[in-house]
C-alpha positions, -999 to 999 in steps of 0.1 A, spaced: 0 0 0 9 33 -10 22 60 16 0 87 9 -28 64 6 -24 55 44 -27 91 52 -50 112 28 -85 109 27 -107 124 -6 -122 147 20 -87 162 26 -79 164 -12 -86 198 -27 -81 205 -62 -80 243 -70 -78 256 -40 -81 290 -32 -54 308 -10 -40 343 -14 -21 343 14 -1 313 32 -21 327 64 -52 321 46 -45 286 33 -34 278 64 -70 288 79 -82 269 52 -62 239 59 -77 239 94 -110 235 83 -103 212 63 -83 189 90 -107 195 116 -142 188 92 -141 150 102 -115 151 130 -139 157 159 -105 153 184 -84 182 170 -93 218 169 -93 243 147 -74 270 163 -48 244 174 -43 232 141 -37 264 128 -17 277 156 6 251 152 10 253 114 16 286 116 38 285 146 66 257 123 62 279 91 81 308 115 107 283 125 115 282 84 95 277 52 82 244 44 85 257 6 109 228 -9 111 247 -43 100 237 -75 64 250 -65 61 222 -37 55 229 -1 53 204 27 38 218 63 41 196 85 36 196 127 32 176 155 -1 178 176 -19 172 205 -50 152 206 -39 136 165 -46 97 168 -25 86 136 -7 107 110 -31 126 86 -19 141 53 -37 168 34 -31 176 -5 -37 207 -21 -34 220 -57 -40 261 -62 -55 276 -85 -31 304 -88 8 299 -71 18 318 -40 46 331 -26 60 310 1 98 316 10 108 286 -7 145 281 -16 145 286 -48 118 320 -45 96 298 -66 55 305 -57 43 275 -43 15 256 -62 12 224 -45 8 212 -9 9 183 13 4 189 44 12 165 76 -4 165 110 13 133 135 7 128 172 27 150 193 49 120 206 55 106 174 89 123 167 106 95 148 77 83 127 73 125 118 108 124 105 101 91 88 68 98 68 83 141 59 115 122 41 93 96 27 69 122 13 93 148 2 110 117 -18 80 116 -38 72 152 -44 109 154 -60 95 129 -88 85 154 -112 64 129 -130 48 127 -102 45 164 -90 34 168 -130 6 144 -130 -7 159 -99 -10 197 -116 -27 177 -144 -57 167 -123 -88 188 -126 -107 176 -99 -102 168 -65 -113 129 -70 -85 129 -98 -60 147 -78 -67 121 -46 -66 91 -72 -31 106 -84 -16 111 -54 -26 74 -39 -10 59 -72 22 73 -61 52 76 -81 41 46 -99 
């Protein structure tokens, strides 16, 4: 079984997305955790997001950003992808706007397994292919069916 597949769910898969601003993706990305995550919180999520983008950018370059946090009250490790529909700036390496995201959300205690699934997952958004067939979705069923296939 695929990575991603373990950790995304088609109601965390947004194709399109709207986002201005990194503080208002962010919000967005909240909502979107905490719609069917009845244990974590809203301004928790979003506090804590926003608290590890301050430590550095999670831009990689190449358009790709990972946030990524550890959090109180999160079960199992929960991925969320997003495609925009127009890139934003992001303080990424290579001062690239950033036009795709996956975001990760593991328990607060899980500090290895963190580590383990961010390398893992910024592995495959280096694929190009991969990163390519993702901006190619125009839907958010595609996009989730794209990212589950993996690097295949």
């Amino acid at each position: 079984m695929h990575l991603l597949s373990q950790i995304l769910t088609p109601e965390r898969t947004v194709c399109h997305a709207h986002g201005p601003s990194k503080k208002r993706l962010f919000e967005t990305i909240a909502e979107l955790v905490c719609a069917n995550e009845p244990l974590l919180h809203y301004d928790n999520i979003l506090n804590h997001l926003i608290t590890r983008e301050k430590l550095g950018s999670t831009g990689l370059g190449q358009g790709i950003a990972i946030p990524h946090c550890r959090v109180g009250n999160c079960t199992q490790p929960l991925g969320a992808l997003l495609s925009l529909e127009k890139p934003i700036p992001f303080d990424a390496p290579d001062d690239q706007p950033v036009d795709l995201l996956f975001v990760l959300l593991v328990p607060e205690e899980a500090r290895q397994q963190h580590l383990d699934i961010l390398a893992n997952i910024a592995r495959l958004f280096n694929q190009q292919q991969f990163c390519g067939r993702l901006r190619a979705a125009r839907d958010s069923s595609t996009l989730y069916e794209v990212a589950c296939s993996g690097a295949d």
